[in-house]
C-alpha positions in Angstrom: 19.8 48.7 37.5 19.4 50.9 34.3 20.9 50.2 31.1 23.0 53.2 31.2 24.0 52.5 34.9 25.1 49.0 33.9 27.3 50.1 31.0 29.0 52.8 32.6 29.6 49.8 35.5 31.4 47.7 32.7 34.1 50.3 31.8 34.8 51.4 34.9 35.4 47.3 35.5 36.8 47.3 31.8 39.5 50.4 32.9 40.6 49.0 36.3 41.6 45.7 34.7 43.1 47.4 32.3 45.6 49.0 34.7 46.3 45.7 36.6 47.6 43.3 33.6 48.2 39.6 34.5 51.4 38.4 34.0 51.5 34.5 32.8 55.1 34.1 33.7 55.2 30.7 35.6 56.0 31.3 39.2 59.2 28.7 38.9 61.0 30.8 36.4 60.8 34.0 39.0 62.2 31.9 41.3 65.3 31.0 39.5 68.0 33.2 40.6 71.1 31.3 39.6 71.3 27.5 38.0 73.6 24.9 39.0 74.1 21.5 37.0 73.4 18.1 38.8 75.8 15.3 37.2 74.9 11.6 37.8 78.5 9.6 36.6 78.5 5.6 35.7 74.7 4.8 34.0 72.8 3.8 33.3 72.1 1.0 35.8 69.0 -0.9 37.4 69.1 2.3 39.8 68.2 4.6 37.0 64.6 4.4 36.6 64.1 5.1 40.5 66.6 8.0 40.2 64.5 9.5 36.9 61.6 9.0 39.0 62.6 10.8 42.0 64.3 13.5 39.7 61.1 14.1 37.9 58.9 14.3 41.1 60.5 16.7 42.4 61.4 19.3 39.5 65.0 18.5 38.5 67.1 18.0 35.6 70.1 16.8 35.4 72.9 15.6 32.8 73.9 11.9 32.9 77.3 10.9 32.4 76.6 7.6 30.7 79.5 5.1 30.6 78.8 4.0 26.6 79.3 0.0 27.6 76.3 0.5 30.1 74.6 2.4 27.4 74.8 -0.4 24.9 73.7 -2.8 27.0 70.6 -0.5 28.4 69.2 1.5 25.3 66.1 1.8 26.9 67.2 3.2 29.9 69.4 5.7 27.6 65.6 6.2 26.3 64.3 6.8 29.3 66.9 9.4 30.6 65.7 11.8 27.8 61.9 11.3 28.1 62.5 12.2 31.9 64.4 15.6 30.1 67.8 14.6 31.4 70.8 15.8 29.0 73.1 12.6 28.1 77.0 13.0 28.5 79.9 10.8 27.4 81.5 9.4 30.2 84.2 7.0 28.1 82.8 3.3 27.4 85.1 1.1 30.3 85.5 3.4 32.9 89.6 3.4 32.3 92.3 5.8 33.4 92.6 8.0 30.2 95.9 9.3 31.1 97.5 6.0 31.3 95.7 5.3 27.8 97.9 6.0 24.3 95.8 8.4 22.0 94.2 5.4 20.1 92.8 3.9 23.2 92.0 7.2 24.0 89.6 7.6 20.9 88.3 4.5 21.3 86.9 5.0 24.2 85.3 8.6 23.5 84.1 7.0 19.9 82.6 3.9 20.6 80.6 5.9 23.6 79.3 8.4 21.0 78.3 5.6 18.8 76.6 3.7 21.9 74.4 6.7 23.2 73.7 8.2 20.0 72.5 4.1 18.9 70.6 3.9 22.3 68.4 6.8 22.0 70.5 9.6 23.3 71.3 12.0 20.7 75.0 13.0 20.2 76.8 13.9 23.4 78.4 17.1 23.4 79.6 17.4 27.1 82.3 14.4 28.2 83.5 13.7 31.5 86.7 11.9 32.0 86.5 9.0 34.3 87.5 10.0 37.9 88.3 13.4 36.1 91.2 12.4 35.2 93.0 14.5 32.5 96.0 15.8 30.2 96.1 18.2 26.7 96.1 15.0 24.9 92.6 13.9 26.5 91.3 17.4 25.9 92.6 17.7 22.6 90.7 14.0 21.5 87.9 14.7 23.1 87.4 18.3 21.1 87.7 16.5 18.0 84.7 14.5 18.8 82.9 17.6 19.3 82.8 17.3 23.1 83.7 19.8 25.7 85.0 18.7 28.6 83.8 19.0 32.4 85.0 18.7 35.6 82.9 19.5 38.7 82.7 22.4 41.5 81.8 20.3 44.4 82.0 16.2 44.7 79.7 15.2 46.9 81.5 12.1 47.7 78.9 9.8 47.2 81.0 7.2 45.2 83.1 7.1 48.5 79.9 6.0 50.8 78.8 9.7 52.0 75.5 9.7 53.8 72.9 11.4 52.5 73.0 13.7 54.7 76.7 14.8 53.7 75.5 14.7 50.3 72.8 17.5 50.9 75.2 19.4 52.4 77.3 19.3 49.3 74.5 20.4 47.6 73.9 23.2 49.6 77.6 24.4 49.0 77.0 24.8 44.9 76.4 28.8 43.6 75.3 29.5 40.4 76.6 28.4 37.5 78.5 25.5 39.1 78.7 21.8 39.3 78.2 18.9 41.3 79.4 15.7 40.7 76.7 12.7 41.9 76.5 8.7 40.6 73.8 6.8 39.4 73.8 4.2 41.5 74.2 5.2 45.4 70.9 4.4 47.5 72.2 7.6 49.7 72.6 9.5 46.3 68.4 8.6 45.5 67.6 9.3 48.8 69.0 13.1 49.1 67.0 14.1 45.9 64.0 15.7 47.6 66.4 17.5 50.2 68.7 18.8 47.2 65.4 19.8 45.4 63.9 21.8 48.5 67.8 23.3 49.5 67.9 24.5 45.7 64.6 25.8 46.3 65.1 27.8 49.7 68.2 29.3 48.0 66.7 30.5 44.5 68.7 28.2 42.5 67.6 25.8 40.0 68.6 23.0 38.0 69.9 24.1 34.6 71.8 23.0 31.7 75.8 22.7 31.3 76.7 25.1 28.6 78.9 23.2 25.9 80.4 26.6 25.4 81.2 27.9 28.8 81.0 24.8 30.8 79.0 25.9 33.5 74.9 25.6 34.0 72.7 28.4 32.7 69.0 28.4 31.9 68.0 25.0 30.0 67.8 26.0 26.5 
């Protein structure tokens, strides 16, 4: 082929390309139509590394509601939570009823929790979850001076109560965007669903996001 033949090849190559621009945009992020936020109550416990393992296999991120007596006693775990790119919540440090709590009890348990995570590893919480999301003004009100938001759930998927995993899936598969689902730490049921919540989440566009501290519900992860 001539020289001249060859060039005029190249820009004709040069001009096509040029009219076809590749897009980089990773193929997850067009899939995202909507983001829901997984919450795992009660950790960490000796189920937690399995959980961050099958989490992290398949694609999801979730925010851990860490009980701050557990934390204490499991810093690495706490550690190990955000390496995976889990958020850590405050999810009191006993596990009591708040309501039935005075207001000094109250801030005992929501301080010594901040204290424990952010000691462990975990940063500073800034969502909290009352235990068995129980609540009042006066729970709301301590727990805002802390710096914490408070929040509930959309959909429980009743694993605490000895769902099977395929009743929590289903749960799952009820969440729209911007909503949550309440999950534990600890189920074998709960562990087991995690690759059939990631593939439902999947099939519907949806994908695990972040829990906004100022909206309470999941958007993109920031």
């Amino acid at each position: 082929m001539a020289a001249t033949a060859r060039v005029a090849l190249l820009t004709a190559v040069l001009a096509a390309a040029a009219a076809f621009p590749v897009t980089t945009a990773p193929a997850q992020a067009a899939a995202c139509n909507g983001y829901v936020g997984l919450t795992f109550d009660d950790g960490p416990s000796g189920n937690t590394t399995r959980l961050l393992d099958a989490l992290r296999q398949n694609g999801l991120r979730a925010t851990m509601f860490n009980q701050g007596q557990h934390a204490a006693a499991n810093p690495s775990l706490v550690r190990a939570q955000v390496s995976a790119g889990m958020w850590v919540g405050n999810h009191s440090y006993t596990h009591p009823h708040l309501t039935r709590l005075s207001q000094a009890q109250i801030d005992s348990e929501i301080s010594r929790t901040q204290q424990a995570v952010g000691g462990a590893g975990g940063g500073t919480p800034k969502l909290f979850r009352p235990p068995y999301g129980e609540t009042n003004a006066t729970v709301k009100s301590i727990a805002a001076r802390h710096g914490l938001t408070e929040i509930i759930w959309h959909v429980d998927s009743q694993d605490w109560n000895g769902a099977s995993t395929d009743a929590i899936v289903q749960a799952a598969a009820r969440l729209t965007n911007g909503q949550i689902i309440l999950l534990h730490d600890w189920p074998a049921n709960t562990l087991a669903a995690i690759p059939r919540i990631a593939q439902t989440l999947t099939a519907r566009g949806l994908c695990a996001g972040m829990i906004s501290p100022q909206t309470g519900r999941a958007v993109a992860p920031g």
